[in-house]
N, C-alpha and C positions, 0 to 999 in steps of 0.2 A: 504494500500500500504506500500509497509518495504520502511525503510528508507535507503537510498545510500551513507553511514557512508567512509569516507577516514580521513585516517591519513598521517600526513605530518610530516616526521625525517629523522635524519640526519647525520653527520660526516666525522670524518677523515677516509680514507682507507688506508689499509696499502698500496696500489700501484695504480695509477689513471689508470693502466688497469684491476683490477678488483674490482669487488664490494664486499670486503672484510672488513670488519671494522676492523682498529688496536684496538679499546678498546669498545666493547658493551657496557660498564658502564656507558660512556663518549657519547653515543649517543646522541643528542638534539633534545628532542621531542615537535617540537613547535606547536601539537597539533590535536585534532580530529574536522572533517566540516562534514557540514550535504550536501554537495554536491559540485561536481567537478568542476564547479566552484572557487567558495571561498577555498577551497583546492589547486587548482592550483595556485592563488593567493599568497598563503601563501608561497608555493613553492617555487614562482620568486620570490619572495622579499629576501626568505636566501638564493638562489641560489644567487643571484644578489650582497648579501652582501659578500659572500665567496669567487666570482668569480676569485679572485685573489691566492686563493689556491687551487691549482690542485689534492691534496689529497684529498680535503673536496665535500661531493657528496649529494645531498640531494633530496628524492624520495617520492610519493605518494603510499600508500596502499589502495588498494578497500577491504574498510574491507567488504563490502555486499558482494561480490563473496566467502568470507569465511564460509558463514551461508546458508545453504541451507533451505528455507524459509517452504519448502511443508513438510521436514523431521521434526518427531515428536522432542520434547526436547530431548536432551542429558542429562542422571542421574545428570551431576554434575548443570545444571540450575534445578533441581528438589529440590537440597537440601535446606532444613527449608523451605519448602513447606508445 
């Protein structure tokens, strides 16, 4: 069974109407969970810390829905094979 990998980051936007980042560099990445659960955990707690700054927005990626599991590897997982 593949694993249901979520990443949980974050930052300042340039404007709290959209989801734009003023500095990618400056993103804070507090981290990859091995399921939605404990990813959304992680979530509320720097949502929760920030909540006070209406620029600062912080999101969950499904990294599983990135990987299509049936398709063969892609060259670049192939390399120093």
């Amino acid at each position: 069974m593949a694993q249901r990998l979520h990443l949980v980051f974050g930052g300042e936007l340039e404007t709290p109407s959209k989801n734009v980042f003023k500095n990618v560099a400056d993103l804070h990445i507090v981290g990859i969970f091995p399921d939605y659960a404990s990813a959304y955990n992680a979530w509320k707690t720097e949502a929760q810390r920030t909540v006070d700054n209406a620029h600062t927005r912080y999101y969950i990626a499904h990294l599983h829905r990135l990987r299509d599991e049936e398709a063969a590897a892609s060259a670049t997982e192939e390399i120093g094979v």
